[in-house]
C-alpha positions in Angstrom: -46.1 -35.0 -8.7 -44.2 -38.3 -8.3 -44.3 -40.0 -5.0 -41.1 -40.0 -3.2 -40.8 -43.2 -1.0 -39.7 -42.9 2.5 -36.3 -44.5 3.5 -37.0 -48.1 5.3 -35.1 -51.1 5.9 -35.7 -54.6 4.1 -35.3 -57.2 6.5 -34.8 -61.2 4.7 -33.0 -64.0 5.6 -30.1 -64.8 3.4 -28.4 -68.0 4.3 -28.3 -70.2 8.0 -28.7 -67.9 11.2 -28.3 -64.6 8.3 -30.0 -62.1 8.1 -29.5 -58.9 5.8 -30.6 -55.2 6.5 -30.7 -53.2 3.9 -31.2 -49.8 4.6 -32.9 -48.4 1.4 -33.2 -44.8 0.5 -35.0 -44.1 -3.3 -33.6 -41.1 -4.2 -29.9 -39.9 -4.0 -28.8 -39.8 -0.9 -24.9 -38.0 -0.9 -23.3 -35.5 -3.6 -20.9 -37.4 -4.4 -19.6 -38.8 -8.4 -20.3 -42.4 -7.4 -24.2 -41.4 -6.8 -24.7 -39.5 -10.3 -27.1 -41.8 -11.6 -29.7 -40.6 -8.8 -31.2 -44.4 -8.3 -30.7 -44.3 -4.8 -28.7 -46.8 -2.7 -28.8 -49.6 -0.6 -26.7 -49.3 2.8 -26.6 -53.2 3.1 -26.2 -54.9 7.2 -25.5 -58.8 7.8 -26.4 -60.1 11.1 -25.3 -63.6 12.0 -27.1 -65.2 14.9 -24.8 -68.1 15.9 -23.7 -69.2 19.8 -22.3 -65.7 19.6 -24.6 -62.4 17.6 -21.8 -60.3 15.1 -23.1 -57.5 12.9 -21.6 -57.0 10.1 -21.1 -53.2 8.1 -23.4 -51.0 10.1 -24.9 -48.2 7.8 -24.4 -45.1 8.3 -25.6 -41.7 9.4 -28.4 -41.3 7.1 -29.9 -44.3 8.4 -29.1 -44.5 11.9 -32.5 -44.1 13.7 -34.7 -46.6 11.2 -31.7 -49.2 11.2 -31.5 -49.6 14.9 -35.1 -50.0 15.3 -34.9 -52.4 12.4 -32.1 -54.3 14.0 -33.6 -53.9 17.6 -36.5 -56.1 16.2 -34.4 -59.0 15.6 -32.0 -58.9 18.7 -32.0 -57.4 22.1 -28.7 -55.3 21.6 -27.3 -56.4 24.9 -27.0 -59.9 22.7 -24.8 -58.1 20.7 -21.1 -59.3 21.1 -19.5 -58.0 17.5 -19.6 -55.7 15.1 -17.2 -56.0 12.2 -16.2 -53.0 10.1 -15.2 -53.4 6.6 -14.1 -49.8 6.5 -14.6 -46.9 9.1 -15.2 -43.4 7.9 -17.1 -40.3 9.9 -20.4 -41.1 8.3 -20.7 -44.8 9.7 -19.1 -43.5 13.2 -22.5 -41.7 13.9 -24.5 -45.2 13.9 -21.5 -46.5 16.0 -21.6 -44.2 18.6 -25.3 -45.2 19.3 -24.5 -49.0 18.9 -21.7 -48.8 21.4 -24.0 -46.3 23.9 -26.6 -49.6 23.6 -24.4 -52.2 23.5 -21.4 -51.4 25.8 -20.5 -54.9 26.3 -19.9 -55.2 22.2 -16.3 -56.4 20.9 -15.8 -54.0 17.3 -13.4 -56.1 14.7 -11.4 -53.8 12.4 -8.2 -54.0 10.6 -5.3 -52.2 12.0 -5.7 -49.0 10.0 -9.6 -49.2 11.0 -8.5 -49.2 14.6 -6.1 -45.8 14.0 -9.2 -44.8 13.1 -11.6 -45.8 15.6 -8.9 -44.7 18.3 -9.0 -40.9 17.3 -12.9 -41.1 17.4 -12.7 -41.9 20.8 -15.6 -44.1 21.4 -16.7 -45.1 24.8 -15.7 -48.7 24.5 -15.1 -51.3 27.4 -13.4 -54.1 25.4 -10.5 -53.5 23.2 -10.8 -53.6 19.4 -10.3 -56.7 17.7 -7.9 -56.2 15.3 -7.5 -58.2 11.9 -3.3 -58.3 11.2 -3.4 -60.8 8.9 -5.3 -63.7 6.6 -5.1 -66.6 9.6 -6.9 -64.7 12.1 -10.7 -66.5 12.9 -13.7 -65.6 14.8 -15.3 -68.5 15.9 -19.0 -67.5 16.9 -20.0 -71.2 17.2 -22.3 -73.3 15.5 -19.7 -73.9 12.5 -19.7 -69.8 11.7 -15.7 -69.5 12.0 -15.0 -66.5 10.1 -12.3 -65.5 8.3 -10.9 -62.4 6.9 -8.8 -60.8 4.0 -7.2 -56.9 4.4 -7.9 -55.4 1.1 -6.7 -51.9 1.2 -7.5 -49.5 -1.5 -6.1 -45.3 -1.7 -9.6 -44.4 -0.4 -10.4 -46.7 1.9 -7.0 -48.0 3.8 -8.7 -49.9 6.2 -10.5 -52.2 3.9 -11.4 -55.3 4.8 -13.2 -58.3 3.7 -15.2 -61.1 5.9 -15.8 -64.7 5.0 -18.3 -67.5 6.2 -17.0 -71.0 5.3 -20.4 -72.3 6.6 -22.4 -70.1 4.2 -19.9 -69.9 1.8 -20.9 -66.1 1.6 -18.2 -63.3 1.6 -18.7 -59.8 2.9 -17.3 -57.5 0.4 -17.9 -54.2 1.3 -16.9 -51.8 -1.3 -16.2 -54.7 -3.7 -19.1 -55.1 -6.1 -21.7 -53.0 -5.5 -23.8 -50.7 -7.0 -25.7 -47.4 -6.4 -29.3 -48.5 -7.3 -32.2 -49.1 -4.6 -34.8 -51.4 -5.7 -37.0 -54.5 -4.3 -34.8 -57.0 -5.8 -32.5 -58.0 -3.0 -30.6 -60.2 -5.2 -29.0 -59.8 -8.6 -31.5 -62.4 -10.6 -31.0 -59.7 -14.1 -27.4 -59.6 -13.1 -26.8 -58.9 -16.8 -29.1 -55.3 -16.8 -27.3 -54.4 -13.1 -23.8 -54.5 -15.4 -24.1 -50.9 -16.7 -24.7 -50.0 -12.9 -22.1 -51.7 -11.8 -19.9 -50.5 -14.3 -20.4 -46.9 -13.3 -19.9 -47.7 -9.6 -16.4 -49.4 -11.1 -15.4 -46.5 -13.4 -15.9 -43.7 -10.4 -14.6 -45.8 -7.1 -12.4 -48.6 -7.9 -10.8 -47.1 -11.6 -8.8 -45.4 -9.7 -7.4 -48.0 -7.6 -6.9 -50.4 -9.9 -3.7 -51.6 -8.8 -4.7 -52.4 -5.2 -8.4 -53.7 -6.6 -6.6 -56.4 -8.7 -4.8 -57.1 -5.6 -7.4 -57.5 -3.6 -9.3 -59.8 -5.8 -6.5 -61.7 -6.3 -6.5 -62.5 -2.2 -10.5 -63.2 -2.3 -10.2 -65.7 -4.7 -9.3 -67.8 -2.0 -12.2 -67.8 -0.6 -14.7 -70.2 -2.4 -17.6 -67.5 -2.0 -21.3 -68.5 -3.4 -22.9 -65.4 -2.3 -21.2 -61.9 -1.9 -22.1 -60.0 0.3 -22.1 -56.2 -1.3 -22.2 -52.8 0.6 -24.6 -51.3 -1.4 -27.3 -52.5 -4.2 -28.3 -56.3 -5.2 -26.4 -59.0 -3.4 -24.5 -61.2 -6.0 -25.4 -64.4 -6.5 -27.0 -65.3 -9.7 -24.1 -63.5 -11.9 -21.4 -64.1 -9.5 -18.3 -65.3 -11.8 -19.4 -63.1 -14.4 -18.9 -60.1 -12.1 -15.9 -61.3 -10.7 -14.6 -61.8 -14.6 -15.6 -57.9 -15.3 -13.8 -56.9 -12.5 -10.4 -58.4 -13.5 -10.9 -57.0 -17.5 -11.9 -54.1 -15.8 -8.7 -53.7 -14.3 -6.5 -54.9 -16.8 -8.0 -52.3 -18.9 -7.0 -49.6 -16.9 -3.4 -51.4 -16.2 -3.0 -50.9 -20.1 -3.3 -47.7 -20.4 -0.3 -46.2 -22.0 -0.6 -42.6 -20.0 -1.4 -42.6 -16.5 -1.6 -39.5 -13.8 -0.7 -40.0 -10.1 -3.8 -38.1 -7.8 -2.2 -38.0 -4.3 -4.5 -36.1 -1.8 -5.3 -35.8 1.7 -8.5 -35.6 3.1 -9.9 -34.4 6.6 -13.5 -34.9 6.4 -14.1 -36.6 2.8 -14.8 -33.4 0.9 -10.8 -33.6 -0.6 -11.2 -37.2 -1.4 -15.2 -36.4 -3.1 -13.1 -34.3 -5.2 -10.4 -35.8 -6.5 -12.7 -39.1 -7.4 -14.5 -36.8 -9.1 -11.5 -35.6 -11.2 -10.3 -39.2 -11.5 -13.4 -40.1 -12.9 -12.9 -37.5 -16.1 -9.7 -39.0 -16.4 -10.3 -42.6 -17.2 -13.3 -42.0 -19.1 -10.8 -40.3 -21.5 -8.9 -43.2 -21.3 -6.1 -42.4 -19.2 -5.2 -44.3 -16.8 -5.3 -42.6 -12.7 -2.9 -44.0 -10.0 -5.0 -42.9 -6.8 -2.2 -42.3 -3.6 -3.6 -41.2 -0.2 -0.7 -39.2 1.1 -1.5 -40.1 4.6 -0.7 -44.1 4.5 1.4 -44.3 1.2 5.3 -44.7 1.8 7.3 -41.9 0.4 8.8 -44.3 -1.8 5.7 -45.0 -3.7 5.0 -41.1 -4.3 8.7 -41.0 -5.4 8.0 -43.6 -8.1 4.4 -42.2 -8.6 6.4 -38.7 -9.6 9.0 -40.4 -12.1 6.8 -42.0 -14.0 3.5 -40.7 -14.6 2.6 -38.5 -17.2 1.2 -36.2 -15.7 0.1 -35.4 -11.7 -2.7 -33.5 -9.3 -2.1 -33.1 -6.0 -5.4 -32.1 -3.6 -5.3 -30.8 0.4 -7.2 -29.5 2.5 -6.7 -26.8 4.7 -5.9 -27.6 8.1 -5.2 -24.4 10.4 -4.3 -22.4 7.8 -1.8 -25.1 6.8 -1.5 -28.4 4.5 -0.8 -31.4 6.4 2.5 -32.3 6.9 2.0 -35.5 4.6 0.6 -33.4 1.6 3.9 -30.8 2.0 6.3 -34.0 2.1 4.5 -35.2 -1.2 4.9 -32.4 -2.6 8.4 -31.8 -2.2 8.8 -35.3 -3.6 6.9 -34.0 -6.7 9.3 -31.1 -7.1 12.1 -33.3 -6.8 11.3 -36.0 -9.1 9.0 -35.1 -11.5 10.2 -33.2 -14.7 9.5 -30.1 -15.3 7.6 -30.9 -19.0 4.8 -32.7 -17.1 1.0 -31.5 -16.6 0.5 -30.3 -13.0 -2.8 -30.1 -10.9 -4.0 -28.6 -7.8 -6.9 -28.9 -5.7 -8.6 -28.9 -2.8 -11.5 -28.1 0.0 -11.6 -25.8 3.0 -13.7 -23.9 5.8 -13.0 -20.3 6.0 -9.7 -20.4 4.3 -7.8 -22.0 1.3 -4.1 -21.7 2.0 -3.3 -25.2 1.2 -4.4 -24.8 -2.2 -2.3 -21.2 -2.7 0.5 -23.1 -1.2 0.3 -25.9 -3.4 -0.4 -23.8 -6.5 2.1 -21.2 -5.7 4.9 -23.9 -5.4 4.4 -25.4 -8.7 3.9 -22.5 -10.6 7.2 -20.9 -8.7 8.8 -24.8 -9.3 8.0 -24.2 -13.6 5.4 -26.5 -13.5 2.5 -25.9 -17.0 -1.2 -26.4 -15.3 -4.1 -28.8 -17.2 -6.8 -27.0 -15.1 -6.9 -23.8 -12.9 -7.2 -25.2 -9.2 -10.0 -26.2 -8.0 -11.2 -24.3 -4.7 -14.2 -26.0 -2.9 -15.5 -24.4 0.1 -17.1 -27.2 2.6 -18.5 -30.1 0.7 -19.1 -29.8 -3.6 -22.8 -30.0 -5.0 -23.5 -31.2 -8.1 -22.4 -28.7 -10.2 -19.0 -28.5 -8.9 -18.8 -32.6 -9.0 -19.6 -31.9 -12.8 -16.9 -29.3 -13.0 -14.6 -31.9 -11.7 -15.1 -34.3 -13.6 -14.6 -31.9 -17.2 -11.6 -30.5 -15.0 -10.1 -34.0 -15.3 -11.2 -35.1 -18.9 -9.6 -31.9 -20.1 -6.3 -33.0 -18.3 -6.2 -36.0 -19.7 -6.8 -34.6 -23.3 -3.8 -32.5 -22.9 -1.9 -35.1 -22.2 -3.1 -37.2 -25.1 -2.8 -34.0 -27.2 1.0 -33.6 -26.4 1.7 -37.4 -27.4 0.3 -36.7 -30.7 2.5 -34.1 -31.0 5.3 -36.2 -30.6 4.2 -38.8 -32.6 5.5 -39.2 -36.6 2.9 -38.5 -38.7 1.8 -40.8 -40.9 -1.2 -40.8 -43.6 -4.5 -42.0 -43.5 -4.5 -45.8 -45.0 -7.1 -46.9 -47.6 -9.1 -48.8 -44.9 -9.0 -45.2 -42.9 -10.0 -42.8 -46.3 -12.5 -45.8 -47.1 -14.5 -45.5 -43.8 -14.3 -41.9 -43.8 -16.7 -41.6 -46.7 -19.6 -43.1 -44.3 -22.4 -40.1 -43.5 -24.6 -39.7 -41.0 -27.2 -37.0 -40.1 -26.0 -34.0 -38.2 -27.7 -33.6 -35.0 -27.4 -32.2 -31.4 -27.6 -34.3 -28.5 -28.8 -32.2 -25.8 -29.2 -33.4 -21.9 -30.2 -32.1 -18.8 -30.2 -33.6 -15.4 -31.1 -31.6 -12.4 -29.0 -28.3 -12.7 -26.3 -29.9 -14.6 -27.3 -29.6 -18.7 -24.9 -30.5 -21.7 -24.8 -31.0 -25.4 -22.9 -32.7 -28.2 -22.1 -32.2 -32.1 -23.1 -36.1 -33.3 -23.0 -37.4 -36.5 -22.7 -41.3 -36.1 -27.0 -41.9 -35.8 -28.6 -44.8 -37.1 -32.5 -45.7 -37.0 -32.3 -48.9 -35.0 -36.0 -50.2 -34.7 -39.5 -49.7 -36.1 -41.4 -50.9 -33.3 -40.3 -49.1 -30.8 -39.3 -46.5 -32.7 -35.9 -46.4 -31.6 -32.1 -45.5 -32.6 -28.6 -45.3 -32.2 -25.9 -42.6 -31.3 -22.6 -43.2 -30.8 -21.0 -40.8 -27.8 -17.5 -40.5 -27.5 -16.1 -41.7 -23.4 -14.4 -38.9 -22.9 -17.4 -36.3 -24.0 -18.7 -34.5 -21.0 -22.6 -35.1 -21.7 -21.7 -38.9 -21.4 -22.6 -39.1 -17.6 -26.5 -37.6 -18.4 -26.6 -40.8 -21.0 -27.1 -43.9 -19.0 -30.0 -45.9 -19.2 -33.2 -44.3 -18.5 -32.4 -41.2 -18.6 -33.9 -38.8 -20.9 -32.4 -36.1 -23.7 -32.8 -34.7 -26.8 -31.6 -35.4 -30.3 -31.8 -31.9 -32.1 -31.8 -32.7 -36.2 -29.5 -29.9 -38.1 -30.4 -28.6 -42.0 -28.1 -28.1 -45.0 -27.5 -24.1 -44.7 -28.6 -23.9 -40.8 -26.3 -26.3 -39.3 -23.4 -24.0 -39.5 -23.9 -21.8 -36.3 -25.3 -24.9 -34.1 -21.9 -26.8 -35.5 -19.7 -24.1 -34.8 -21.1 -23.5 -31.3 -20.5 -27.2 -30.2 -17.7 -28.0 -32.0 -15.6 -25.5 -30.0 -14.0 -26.7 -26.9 -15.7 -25.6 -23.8 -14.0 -24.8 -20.3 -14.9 -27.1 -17.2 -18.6 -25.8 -16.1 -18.8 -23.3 -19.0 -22.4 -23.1 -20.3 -22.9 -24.7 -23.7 -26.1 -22.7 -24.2 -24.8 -19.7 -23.9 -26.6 -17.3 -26.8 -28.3 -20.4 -28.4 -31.8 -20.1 -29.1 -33.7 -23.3 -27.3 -36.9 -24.1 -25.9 -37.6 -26.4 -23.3 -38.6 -30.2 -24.0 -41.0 -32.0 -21.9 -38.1 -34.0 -20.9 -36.2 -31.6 -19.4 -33.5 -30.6 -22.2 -33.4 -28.3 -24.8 -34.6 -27.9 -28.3 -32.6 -26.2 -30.6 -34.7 -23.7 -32.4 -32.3 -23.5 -35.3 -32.9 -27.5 -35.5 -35.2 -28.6 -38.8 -36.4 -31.2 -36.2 -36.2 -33.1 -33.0 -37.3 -36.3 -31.0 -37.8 -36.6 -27.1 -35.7 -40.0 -26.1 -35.2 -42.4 -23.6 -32.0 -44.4 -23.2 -32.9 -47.9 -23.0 -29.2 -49.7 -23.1 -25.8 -48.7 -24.3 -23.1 -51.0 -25.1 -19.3 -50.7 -24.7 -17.5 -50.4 -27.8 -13.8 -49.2 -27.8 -13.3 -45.6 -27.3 -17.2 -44.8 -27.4 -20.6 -45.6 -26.0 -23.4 -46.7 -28.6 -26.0 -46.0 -27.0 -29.9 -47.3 -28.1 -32.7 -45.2 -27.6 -36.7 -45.1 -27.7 -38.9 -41.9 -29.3 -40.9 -40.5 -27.0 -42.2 -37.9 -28.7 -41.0 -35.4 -31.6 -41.6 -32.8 -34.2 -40.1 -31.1 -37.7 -40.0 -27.9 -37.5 -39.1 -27.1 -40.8 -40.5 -29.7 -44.1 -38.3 -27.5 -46.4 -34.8 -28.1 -45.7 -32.5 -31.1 -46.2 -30.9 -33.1 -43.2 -27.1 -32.0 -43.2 -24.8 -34.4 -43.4 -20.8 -34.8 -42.2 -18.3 -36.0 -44.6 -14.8 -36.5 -43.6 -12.0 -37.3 -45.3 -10.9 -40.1 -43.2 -12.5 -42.7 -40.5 -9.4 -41.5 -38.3 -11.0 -38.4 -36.6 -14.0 -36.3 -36.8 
C-alpha cells in the first residue's frame, strides 16, 4: 500500500526580504476538471518582510490550520500590516477570517470587484480595504519594495489581479501560469517536462478565457518580471519567456478557431462555474473555440454580441430560491432575442433541493424552437468525478455537432492524390483501453508504431477530441488491446459506434482486469500493459509515446488485423 504523504508547507526564501509558502498537498485535493491529472497541488503564499510585512495570496481552506502555523513561525501576526488578494473566492475566505480574527490591525488590498466580494462576506475588519482602480496605484512597504499592480480580469475570476516588485523584479501572477502538480522542486529548472502540465492547466482554466488572458498578458508585459510568482505548482524562472511565448500561441490558437460557443453562467457557490469549465474543456479539445461570459459582471451588450455571433451557446444557473438569478433570466432573454433559431442550445446547472433554474432555462428554449447538443445537465450540490467526466463528453459532443453541421454545408469535393496516396498507410488494429479511478474509457486505434527497442516502447496517435484523451497524459497507465483478422469485427463495431456522455463503453464486452488498472479485451489476440512517458502536440491529435510494462498473446494463430482506408482524409 503506497504511502500517502501528509499535507505540509515548504518554507524557502525566494528573493530579498521573500519568502514563499507553499502549502503542498500530494494527492488531489478538489473535484474539479483543472485537478484531473491527480498530482496534487501547490497552494503557493509570498511574504515580503520590508519596513512594512504584506502577504501575498493566502491559501485556502484546505490548508488553513498548517499555513498559519507555518506563517506564525516567521512573523508575529500582529506584524502583519497587508494581505493582497489576487482573487477572492469562498474557499480562500475561510483562511481570511482566521487571518483577520489574528491580525485585526491588517489593511486587505483587492481590486474593486474583490472588494464587492469581500463586502458581502462581511469580515470583521477595522481598516478599510485597499482597493486597486487602476495600473498607477503603489504600495510602498519601504526598503525599495514599491509595489505595483495590473487588474487582469478573466469570466471566472473578475477580480483578478496581478502584483509586481520592481525591487525583485518578481511578479505575482496568481492564476497566470500555474500548474496542478505538487512536488519538491520549488522552481521550474525542467521547465520543458512541466509544459504538458501546464498545458492541461491552460486547456481547462484559461481556454476558455482567451480573450481576456491575451489581454491580460498583454498589460503584464509591462512589467520586466524575472521570476513569476505562480498560484499553484513550480515558480517560473528557468523557462520564463518560453512560458510566456506558449501562452500567447496558446491563445492565438483558440482566437482562430473558425466555430466558437458562448458559455454564460452564474454561479453561487462554484459548483455552476466547476461545471461549465468542465463542459468548456470538451469543447476546445474538439477544437472549437469557447467564449466564457459570467452573467453577473458582463455588460448586456457583450451577451448581445456573444448571441449574434457564435455558433452555438450553453447557458448554466443555479437555483437560487427556487428562482434563477435575475442576471441569468436577463441573459437569457438576450439569447432568445438574438440568437437564431438554427443554432445548438445548452443548458445546465447545480442546485440544493431543487432545480427550477434549469427547467426554466430548458423549458424556454425548447418553447423558444431552440435544437439541444446535450440533454441538461442537473447537478445536485458539487459534481464528483464522474459527472466532471460526463461534462466534459457533454461538451465534446456539442462541439462535434457543430462541426458535423458545417460539413454539411460544405461543397463536397474529392479526395486528392496526396489524400488517396496516404490513405493506403496501415497500421495494427488495437483497443486502447484506460481506467482512472471510477472513470474508465476506450478507443478503436489504428495509427501504432513500435517506437524503441530498449525500452520497449511505442506510439499511438489519439485524436483531441476523443474522450479517453484525459486518462492519457504522462504517467498514467492503460492498455493497448491487439485485434485479429476475423475477431476484430465485434471489438470494432463496439467502439466505433458513438457513445452518449457517461455511457459505459464496456457494456457486454468480455474483459479482464490488467494489473494496471484497465481492461483486457478477451477477444484481443494480444495485449501490452503501458505507461505514458511523453506525448507531443501535433495538429488535430496527440501522439503519444509509451513504455511496455508487461504483456501477453493470447492467441499465436491468428493474424494482426489491419485498417485500410481509402483516403488519409478520415478514418
Amino acid at each position: 500500500m503506497t504511502e500517502i504523504k501528509q499535507r505540509d508547507v515548504q518554507i524557502l526564501p525566494i528573493a530579498t526580504d521573500t519568502l514563499a509558502l507553499r502549502s503542498r498537498s500530494w494527492n488531489r485535493l478538489r473535484f474539479e476538471i483543472e485537478y484531473a491529472l491527480e498530482k496534487g497541488t501547490t497552494a503557493n503564499a509570498y511574504l515580503i518582510n520590508a519596513d512594512r510585512v504584506a502577504l501575498i495570496d493566502p491559501p485556502g481552506g484546505s490548508f488553513t490550520t498548517i499555513f498559519l502555523e507555518a506563517l506564525r513561525s516567521q512573523i508575529s501576526l500582529d506584524q502583519l500590516d497587508y494581505i493582497i488578494l489576487g482573487h477572492v473566492n469562498p474557499n480562500r475566505l475561510e483562511t481570511l477570517q482566521h487571518l483577520v480574527s489574528e491580525a485585526p490591525q491588517v489593511t486587505i488590498v483587492c481590486s474593486n470587484p474583490g472588494a464587492i466580494a469581500l463586502k458581502a462576506a462581511e469580515l470583521p475588519l477595522q481598516n478599510p480595504l485597499f482597493i486597486i482602480k487602476n495600473a498607477d496605484d503603489i504600495l510602498d512597504l519601504g526598503q525599495g519594495h514599491q509595489l505595483q499592480f495590473m487588474p487582469v480580469p478573466t469570466p471566472r475570476w473578475p477580480d483578478g489581479l496581478s502584483t509586481y516588485d520592481p525591487s525583485t523584479c518578481t511578479l505575482y501572477t496568481d492564476k497566470f501560469f500555474s500548474a496542478h502538480i505538487c512536488n519538491d522542486d520549488a522552481y521550474d529548472l525542467n521547465w520543458n517536462q512541466l509544459l504538458g502540465d501546464r498545458r492541461y492547466y491552460f486547456d481547462t482554466v484559461m481556454a476558455p478565457n482567451a480573450k481576456q488572458v491575451a489581454t491580460a498578458l498583454e498589460k503584464l508585459s509591462e512589467f520586466p518580471a524575472h521570476l513569476y510568482g505562480a498560484g499553484h505548482g513550480p515558480m517560473v524562472k528557468y523557462g520564463i519567456h518560453e512560458l510566456t511565448q506558449h501562452y500567447q500561441q496558446w491563445c492565438a490558437q483558440q482566437k482562430q478557431q473558425t466555430l466558437s460557443v458562448a458559455l454564460i453562467y452564474a454561479s453561487a457557490y462554484g459548483n455552476t462555474a466547476t461545471i461549465g469549465q468542465a463542459i468548456a474543456r470538451g469543447i476546445t479539445k474538439a477544437g472549437v473555440a469557447v467564449e466564457s461570459i459570467n452573467a453577473e459582471q458582463a455588460p448586456q451588450s457583450e451577451i448581445k454580441t456573444a448571441a449574434e455571433t457564435c455558433a452555438g451557446f450553453i447557458i448554466g444557473s443555479p437555483t437560487l430560491g427556487g428562482h434563477a438569478p435575475t442576471q441569468i433570466q436577463t441573459a437569457l432573454g438576450l439569447l432568445l432575442s438574438n440568437a437564431s433559431k438554427s443554432k445548438l442550445a445548452g443548458v445546465f446547472g447545480s442546485y440544493g433541493w431543487s432545480g427550477e433554474a434549469i427547467d426554466l432555462l430548458e423549458s424556454k428554449l425548447r418553447d423558444g424552437g431552440y435544437s439541444f447538443g446535450f440533454d441538461p445537465i442537473r447537478v445536485k450540490f458539487k459534481p464528483d468525478e464522474v459527472t466532471l467526466k460526463y461534462c466534459e463528453e457533454a461538451g465534446t459532443d456539442f462541439a462535434q455537432a457543430l462541426k458535423k453541421a458545417r460539413r454539411a454545408k460544405a461543397p463536397r469535393t474529392p479526395a486528392s492524390d496526396v489524400e488517396k496516396a496516404v490513405g493506403r498507410l496501415v497500421g495494427s488494429l488495437c483497443v486502447v483501453t484506460a481506467k482512472q479511478s471510477e472513470v474508465a474509457s476506450a478507443m478503436l486505434a489504428s495509427w501504432v508504431a513500435q517506437a524503441t527497442f530498449s525500452p520497449p516502447g511505442f506510439t499511438v496517435a489519439v485524436a483531441k477530441e476523443r474522450a479517453i484523451e484525459t486518462l492519457i497524459y504522462p504517467g498514467n497507465p492503460f492498455v493497448l488491446n491487439i485485434l485479429g483478422e476475423g475477431k476484430h469485427l465485434g471489438p470494432m463495431k463496439q467502439f466505433l459506434k458513438p457513445f452518449t456522455p457517461g455511457e459505459n463503453r464496456f457494456e457486454g464486452v468480455d474483459i479482464d482486469v490488467a494489473d494496471n488498472g484497465a481492461y483486457i479485451l478477451k477477444d484481443a489476440i494480444a495485449y501490452l500493459e503501458c505507461t505514458v512517458k511523453n506525448r507531443m502536440d501535433c495538429g488535430d491529435h496527440w501522439v503519444v509515446y509509451a513504455t511496455i510494462d508487461s504483456g501477453q498473446v493470447l492467441d499465436s494463430n491468428i493474424k494482426t488485423a489491419v485498417h485500410h482506408r481509402k483516403t488519409g482524409n478520415h478514418y
